[in-house]
C-alpha positions in Angstrom: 67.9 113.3 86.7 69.8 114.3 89.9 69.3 110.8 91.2 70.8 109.0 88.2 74.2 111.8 88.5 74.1 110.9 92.7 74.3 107.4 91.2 76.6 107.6 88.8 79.2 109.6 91.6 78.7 107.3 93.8 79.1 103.9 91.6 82.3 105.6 89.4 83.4 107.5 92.3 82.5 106.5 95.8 82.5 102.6 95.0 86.2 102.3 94.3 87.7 104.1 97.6 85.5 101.8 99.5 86.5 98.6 97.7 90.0 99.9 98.7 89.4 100.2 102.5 87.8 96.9 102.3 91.8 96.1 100.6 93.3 97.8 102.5 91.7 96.7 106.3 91.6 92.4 104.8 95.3 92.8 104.1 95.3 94.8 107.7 93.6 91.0 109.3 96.2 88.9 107.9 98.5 87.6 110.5 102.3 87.9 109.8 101.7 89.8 106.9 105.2 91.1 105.5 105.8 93.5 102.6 106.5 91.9 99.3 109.9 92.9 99.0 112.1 92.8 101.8 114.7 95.7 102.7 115.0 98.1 105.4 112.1 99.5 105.7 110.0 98.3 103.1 106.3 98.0 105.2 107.3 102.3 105.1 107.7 102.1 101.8 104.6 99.8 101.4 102.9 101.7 103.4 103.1 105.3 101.7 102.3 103.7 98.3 99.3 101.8 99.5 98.2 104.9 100.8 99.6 107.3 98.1 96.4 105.3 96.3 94.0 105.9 98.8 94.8 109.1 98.5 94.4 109.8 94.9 91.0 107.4 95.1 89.8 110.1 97.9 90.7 113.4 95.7 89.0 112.3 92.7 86.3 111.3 94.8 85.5 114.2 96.9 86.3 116.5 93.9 83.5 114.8 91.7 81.2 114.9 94.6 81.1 118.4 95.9 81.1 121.4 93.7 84.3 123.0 95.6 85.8 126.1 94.0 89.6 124.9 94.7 91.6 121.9 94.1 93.3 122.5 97.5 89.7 122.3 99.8 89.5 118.8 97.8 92.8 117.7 98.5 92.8 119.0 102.3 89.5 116.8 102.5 90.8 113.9 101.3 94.2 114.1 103.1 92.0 114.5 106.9 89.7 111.3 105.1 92.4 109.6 104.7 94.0 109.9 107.7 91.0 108.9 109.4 91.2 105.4 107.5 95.1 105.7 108.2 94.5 106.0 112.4 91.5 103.0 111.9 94.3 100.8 110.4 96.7 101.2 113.0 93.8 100.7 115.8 92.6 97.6 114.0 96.0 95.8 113.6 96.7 96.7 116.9 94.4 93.6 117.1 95.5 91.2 114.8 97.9 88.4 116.0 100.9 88.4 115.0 101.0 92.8 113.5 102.0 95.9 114.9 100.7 99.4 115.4 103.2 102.2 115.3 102.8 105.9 114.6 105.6 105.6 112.2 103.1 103.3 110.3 100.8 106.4 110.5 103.6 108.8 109.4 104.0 106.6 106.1 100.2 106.3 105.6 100.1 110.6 105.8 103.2 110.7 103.8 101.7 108.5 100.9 98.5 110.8 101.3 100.1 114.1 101.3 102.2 113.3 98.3 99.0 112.0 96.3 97.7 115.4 96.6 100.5 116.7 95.7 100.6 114.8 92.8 96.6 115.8 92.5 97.4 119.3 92.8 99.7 119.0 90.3 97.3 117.6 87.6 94.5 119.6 88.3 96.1 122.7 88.1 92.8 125.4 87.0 
C-alpha cells in the first residue's frame, strides 16, 4: 500500500514539475528566443510568471511529499528548489547561441518564486 501512495505522489505530484523543467530548459535551447509580447522589460515579466509556476508546481509538490508540520518549511523548500532550477537556466543559456545570462534574469526567476509561495501561503493558511 505505501508503494501504490509513493506512486501516486510521484505521478500526480512529482511528474508535472519535471515536465515543466523539461518546458522550461527546451524553451531555454531555442536560439533568439524573445518573449511573446514585446515592451520594456517583458523577458522580466516572462520570466517571474514562468517561474511564479514553477513555484507553485514545487510547493504542492514538496507539501504532498513530506509530512512537514508548516506551510512555510514547504514553501522555503520549494523557493531554494527552485532557485536551483533558476541558477541551472541561466548556466545553460549562457550556452545557447544567440541568449543571454544575467542575474537580473535570476532576480525575476526568485521574484516569480517567492511570490508563488506567497500566494501558497496564502491558500494554505492552517
Amino acid at each position: 500500500m505505501r508503494q501504490e501512495g509513493a506512486r501516486h505522489i510521484l505521478i500526480a505530484y512529482w511528474l508535472p514539475v519535471l515536465l515543466y523543467v523539461c518546458l522550461i530548459f527546451g524553451l531555454s535551447s531555442q536560439p533568439n528566443l524573445k518573449p511573446p509580447l514585446d515592451f520594456k522589460y517583458s523577458d522580466k515579466v516572462a520570466h517571474t510568471i514562468e517561474y511564479g509556476i514553477l513555484g507553485l508546481l514545487l510547493a504542492r509538490a514538496v507539501r504532498a511529499t513530506g509530512k512537514l508540520e508548516w506551510p512555510l518549511t514547504a514553501a522555503l523548500l520549494a523557493l531554494s528548489m527552485g532557485m536551483i532550477v533558476g541558477v541551472s537556466d541561466e548556466m545553460f543559456q549562457s550556452l545557447i547561441p544567440g541568449r543571454d545570462s544575467s542575474a537580473f534574469d535570476f532576480f525575476a526567476d526568485a521574484s516569480g518564486l517567492a511570490l508563488a509561495q506567497l500566494i501558497y501561503l496564502a491558500l494554505t493558511r492552517d
